[in-house]
Each structure stands twice: as structure tokens, then as C-alpha cells.
N, C-alpha and C positions, 0 to 999 in steps of 0.2 A: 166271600160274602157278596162281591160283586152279582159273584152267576147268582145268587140265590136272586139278587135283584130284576137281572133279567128272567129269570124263570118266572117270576111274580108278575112285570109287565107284559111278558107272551100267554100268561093262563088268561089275565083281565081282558086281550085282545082276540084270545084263540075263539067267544064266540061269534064277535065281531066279522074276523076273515077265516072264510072257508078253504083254506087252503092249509098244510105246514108250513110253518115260519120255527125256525131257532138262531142260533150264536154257535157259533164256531171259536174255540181259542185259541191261542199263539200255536200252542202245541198240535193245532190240527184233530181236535175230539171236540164232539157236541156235548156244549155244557150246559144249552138250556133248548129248550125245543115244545111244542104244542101237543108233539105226538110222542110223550112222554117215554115210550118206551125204546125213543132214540139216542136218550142222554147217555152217552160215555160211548158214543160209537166213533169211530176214527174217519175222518174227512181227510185224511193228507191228500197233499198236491194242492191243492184248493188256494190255497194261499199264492203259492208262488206264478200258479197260472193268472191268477188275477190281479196282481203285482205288473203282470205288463197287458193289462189294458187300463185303460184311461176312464171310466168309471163302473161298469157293472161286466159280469160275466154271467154268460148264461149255457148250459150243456145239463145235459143228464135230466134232463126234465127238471133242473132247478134252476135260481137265478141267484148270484151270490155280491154282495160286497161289502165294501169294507166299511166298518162302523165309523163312523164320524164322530170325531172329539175336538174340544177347542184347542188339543196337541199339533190337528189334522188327522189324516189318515191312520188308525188304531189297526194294531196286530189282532186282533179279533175282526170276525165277518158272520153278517148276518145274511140269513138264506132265505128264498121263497119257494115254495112247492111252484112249478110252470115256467116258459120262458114265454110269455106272453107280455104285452104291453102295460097289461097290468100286473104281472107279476113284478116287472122293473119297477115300478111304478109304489109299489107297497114295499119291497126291497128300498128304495130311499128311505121313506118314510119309516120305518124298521130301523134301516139305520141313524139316522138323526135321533128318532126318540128314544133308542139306546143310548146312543152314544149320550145324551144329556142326562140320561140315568148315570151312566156312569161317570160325566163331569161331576156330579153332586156328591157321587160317592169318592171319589179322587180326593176333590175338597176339603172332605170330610177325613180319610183316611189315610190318602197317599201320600210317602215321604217328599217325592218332588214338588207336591203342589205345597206343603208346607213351609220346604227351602223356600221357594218362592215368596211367600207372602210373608214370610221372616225377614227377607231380603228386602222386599218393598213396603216395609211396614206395614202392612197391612194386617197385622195382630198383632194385640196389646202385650205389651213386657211379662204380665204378670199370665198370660196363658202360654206362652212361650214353654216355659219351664212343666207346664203341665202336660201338653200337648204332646212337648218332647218324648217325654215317660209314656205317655200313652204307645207312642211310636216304636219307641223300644230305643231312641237315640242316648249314645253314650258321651253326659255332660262332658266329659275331661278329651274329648276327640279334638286334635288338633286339624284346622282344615284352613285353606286357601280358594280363594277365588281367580276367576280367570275368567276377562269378559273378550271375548273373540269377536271381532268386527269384521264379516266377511264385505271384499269391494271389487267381489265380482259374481254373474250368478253359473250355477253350475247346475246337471240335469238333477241331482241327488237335493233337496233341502238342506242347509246349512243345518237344522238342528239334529237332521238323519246321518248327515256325514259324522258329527261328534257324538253321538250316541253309538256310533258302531263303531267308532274308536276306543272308547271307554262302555261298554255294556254291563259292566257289574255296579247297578240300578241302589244297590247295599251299603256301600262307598263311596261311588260318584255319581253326582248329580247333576244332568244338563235340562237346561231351562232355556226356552225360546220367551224372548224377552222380546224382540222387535223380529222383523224379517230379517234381516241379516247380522243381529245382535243374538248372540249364545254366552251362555253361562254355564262354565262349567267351574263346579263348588267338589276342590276333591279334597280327600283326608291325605295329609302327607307327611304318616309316618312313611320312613325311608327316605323323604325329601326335608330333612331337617336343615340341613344348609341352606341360606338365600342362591347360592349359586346352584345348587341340585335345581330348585325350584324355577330358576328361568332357566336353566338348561331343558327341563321339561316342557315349555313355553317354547321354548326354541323349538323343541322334538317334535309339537304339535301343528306349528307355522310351519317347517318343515315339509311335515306328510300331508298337511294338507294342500301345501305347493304343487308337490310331487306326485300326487296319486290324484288328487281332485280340481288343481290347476287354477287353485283358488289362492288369491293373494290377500293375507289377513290384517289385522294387526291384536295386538297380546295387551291387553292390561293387566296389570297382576298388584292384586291386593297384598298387605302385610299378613300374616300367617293369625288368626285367632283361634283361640280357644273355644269349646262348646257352642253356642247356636244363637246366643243373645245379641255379639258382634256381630254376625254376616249381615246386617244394615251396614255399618260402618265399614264391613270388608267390601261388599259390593259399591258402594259409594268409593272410596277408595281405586278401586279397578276402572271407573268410569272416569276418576279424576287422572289418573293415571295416563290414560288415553286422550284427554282432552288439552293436558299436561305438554305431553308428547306431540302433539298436531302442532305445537308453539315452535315449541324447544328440540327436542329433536328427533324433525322431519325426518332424518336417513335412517330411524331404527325404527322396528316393527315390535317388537318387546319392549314393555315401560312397566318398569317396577316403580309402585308407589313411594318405595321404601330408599329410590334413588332418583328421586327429583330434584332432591337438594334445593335450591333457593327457586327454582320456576314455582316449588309448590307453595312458599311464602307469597310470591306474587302473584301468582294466579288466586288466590283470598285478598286481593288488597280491591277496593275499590278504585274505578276508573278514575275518577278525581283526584284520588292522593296520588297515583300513579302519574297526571296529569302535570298536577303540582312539582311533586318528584324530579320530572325533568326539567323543568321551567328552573327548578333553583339551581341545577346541577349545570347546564347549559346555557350559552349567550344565547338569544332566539335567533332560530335559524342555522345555526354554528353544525347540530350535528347532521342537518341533512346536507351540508355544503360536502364531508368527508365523503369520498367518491368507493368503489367496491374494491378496489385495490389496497385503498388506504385501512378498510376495514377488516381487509384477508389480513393484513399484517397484522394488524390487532390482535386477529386472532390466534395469528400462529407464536407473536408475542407472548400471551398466556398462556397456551400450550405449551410452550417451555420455561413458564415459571417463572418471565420478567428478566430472562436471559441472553442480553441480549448477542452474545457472542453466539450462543447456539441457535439463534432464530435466525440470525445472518446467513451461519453457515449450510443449516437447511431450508434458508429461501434461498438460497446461492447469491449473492448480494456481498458485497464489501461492508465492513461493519462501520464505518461511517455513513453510508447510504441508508441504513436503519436507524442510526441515530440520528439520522437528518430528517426521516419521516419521521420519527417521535417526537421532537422537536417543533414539528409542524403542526402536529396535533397537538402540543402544549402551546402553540399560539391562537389556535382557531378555537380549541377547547376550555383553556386554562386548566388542562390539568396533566400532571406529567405522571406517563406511566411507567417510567423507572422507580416513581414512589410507590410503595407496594399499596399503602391505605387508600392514594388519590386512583389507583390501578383498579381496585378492588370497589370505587366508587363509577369509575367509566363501565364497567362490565354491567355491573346489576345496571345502569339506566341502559345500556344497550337491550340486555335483556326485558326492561320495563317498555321499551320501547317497541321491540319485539310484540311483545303480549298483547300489548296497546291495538298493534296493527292488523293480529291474527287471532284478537280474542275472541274467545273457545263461549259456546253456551255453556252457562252455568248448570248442572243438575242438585 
């Protein structure tokens, strides 16, 4: 339907400019053209020669490039009969007022732009489900989100590297959400386990380390059903991430679905959080505990308030840990040999945490 639309804006323009002007598509055939009797001729190479210059190409007594969408750069290319300055010249313009023909038609018809404004609310609940059906989307499709935050740049766009990782456009669906923010919305059957699921997360930080030299980070939604949650699933993937910038810095994959108490507090307001510590702690008490005293802390709960095993893999004699905990039950009033008053130090450290590196909200 598209080409019929371009066919429609190059007849209204063909008496306008005296020259040939058509469209080229992915496949390298003319789909819409002025000199009608060109449609369905084969243009290869075209594409790829024009792929390495930087905006227009001109040979063969024509001028060719690439159509402009709000994607960027479109796999379709618009051509000019001449390689004259105004052949370039009508070539943009060609390509601009296509490509917003076919922004409108995308809008209107294409699966990704839909994902998208499901995502961002930006259409209402109840056309959702209609929309769906028009598309041909199958309600009972179990699918997951995954929002990619590239923090570094690379010669490829971020949302051309994940699109040429995943190309089957039928299944999976990548969305350019910021410059350096991608969405990609895939089905996973086959990835039924939470663990398959960020091993794929993993697979994809991975390759794109490795081949694109790009250093990411992974937020990963809860798995939903049909097409009404992916608000809530891409919300999710962002909290995820925002999550993770808190709590934990050292990992590049954050499953929403293992934030465990960061994601209680990261929904509390600043104030009760504020509160929180003021009761928990004398004032002043927990920033007197130095970074030493707080490594033990931690390596403390890492073995489960043990303190025989925390001794022995901090290499330390097991009264020199009970003399620092000790210490901390005079400075803190709270002793973490008791598991409840233990379990009460942690989350304010963690609130404390939040406090100091809190995330914008989305």
C-alpha cells in the first residue's frame, strides 16, 4: 500500500518537475516512478553504493538517496533523472516528502510504530485490542521487553546495530526511543524460564561488547501476555535500570523481577525515607562508620549473619569480628547478630543508598 502512496505523490508532482523522479525499494526494484513504464525494473547495487556516502549519490545520469523517516535513514531510495545541482536539490526534497508519506502510513499501519505507542501510551485501552486485530497481532503471544542503554557511540546507530541482530520485523520489535535508548519487545516462546531470559540479555551485552565495542546496560521487564501490558512491561525495564544505577552498580543486566526490596524503595517518597533513618539511627551515628567497618557489614550478610564464616573468609580471628560488631551496636544501637535488628541496618543502609544516588523518576 505504501508504493501505491508514493506512486500517487510522484503522478501529483510529475507535472510540476520535468525530469524522472521514483522510489527504489529494500529489494533494489522500482516501485513507483513518473515514467510509468519503469515500475518493476531492477536497480541493484544502488543501495549499497550509496550506503557509503554521506548524503546523496549521483552516476548514471541519475541522483539517488535515501528516503528520510523519523526511523532516519529508510531502506528505500528516491531517484532524480540528472546529476546536476538541481537534480540534488529535488532529490532531498523527494526524499523528505516521501519519507513523511510514509511516516503517516507507518503510523497508521506498521507493527513497530504501534508497539510503540502501546508502550508509551499513547493509544487508548480500548483501541488497543482493535488495532491489534487489524494488524494481525496474536492476543495470547507471550513477550518481554528489553530496554538497551548504549554509553558509548559507535560508527553504526544503536538502533541499526539491534535491528541487524534481530531482523525478523514479525516477532521482534526494536524501537528507537532516545539516542542511545533501544527497545527491543521480543516473543519468548523458547525463553520460558527467567533464567533463559537474561541469559539472552546477557547474549546480547555480549555481542554487542564484542563486535560493536559498545558498552550497554540490560533492563528487563517481567514476561507479559498480549499487547495491553507492554506499558507496564516497558515501564518496568526503565525501572529496572534506574533500579540498578542504586543498587547494583557492578551488573549490567537488571531483571525487574529481581530487585527485591531496592524496588519497594525506590516508590517510597524522599521524606519517609528521610524519616526512616532519623528513627533508625542516633544523628550522625551512621556516617561516623568508616568503609572498612561497612565492607564487614557486608560481607557479614553475605554469609547469613555467620559469624564464624565471615571471619574466616575475611581472614581475621573471630573475636576481631565480634569486636567490630560490637562496635557498631555501640555507635548504632543495633546488634547484628540479631537477625530482625540485622534485617533493620540493611534496608536503612540501602535507604540511605537511594537517598544519595536517587534515580529520576519515569
Amino acid at each position: 500500500m505504501a508504493n501505491r502512496l508514493f506512486q500517487g505523490v510522484i503522478h501529483q508532482m510529475k507535472d510540476a518537475v520535468s525530469r524522472v523522479i521514483g522510489v527504489i525499494d529494500e529489494t533494489g526494484i522500482i516501485v513507483a516512478c513518473s515514467d510509468m513504464k519503469r515500475i518493476g525494473e531492477p536497480m541493484l547495487g544502488i543501495k549499497e553504493e550509496l550506503s557509503f556516502s554521506t548524503t546523496s549519490l549521483q552516476q548514471n545520469g541519475y541522483t539517488y538517496r535515501f528516503l528520510s523517516t523519523n526511523a532516519g535513514k529508510s531502506d528505500c531510495t528516491v531517484f532524480v533523472e540528472g546529476e546536476d545541482k538541481k537534480a540534488d536539490e529535488l532529490s532531498c526534497v523527494l526524499s523528505v516528502s516521501l519519507g513523511s508519506v510514509k511516516n503517516l502510513y507507518d503510523e497508521k499501519y506498521d507493527k513497530s510504530s504501534f508497539i510503540k505507542n502501546v508502550m508509551l501510551d499513547n493509544i487508548l485501552p480500548s483501541d488497543i485490542y482493535i488495532k491489534g486485530k487489524e494488524l494481525h497481532f496474536d492476543g495470547e503471544t507471550s513477550r518481554v521487553v528489553f530496554l538497551i542503554k548504549f554509553y558509548s557511540h559507535t560508527d553504526m546507530l544503536p538502533y541499526e546495530i539491534v535491528q541487524g541482530m534481530f531482523p525478523d520485523k514479525n516477532t521482534d520489535y526494536v524501537i528507537n526511543i532516545g539516542e542511545q535508548d533501544i527497545v527491543l519487545v521480543k516473543e519468548v516462546g523458547g525463553y520460558e524460564e527467567p533464567e533463559e531470559i537474561e541469559e539472552l540479555a546477557n547474549s546480547i551485552a555480549q555481542t554487542l561488547s564484542t563486535e560493536f565495542y559498545s558498552k550497554v546496560s540490560i533492563g528487563i521487564s517481567s514476561v507479559v501476555v498480549g499487547l495491553k501490558d507492554l506499558a507496564r512491561a516497558y515501564k518496568e525495564a526503565r525501572i529496572a535500570l534506574e533500579v540498578g544505577k542504586v543498587f547494583d552498580t557492578e551488573k549490567n543486566i537488571i531483571d525487574y523481577d529481581n530487585l527485591g526490596i531496592g524496588r519497594l524503595i525506590y516508590q517510597l517518597p524522599t521524606t519517609l525515607c528521610e524519616a526512616f533513618l532519623q528513627e533508625v539511627f542516633k544523628k550522625g551515628s551512621l556516617e561516623t562508620l568508616d568503609r572498612d567497618t561497612l565492607d564487614t557489614v557486608q560481607r557479614f550478610f553475605e554469609y547469613n549473619l555467620n559469624v564464624s564464616e565471615t571471619s574466616r573468609n575475611l581472614f581475621v580471628h573471630r573475636n576481631t569480628l565480634v569486636y567490630r560488631l560490637e562496635k557498631i551496636r555501640k555507635i548504632t544501637g543495633l546488634d547484628l547478630r540479631n537477625f530482625d535488628q540485622a534485617i533493620t541496618f540493611k534496608v536503612a543502609l540501602m535507604v540511605k543508598k537511594y537517598l544519595t544516588n536517587k534515580p529520576t523518576k519515569f
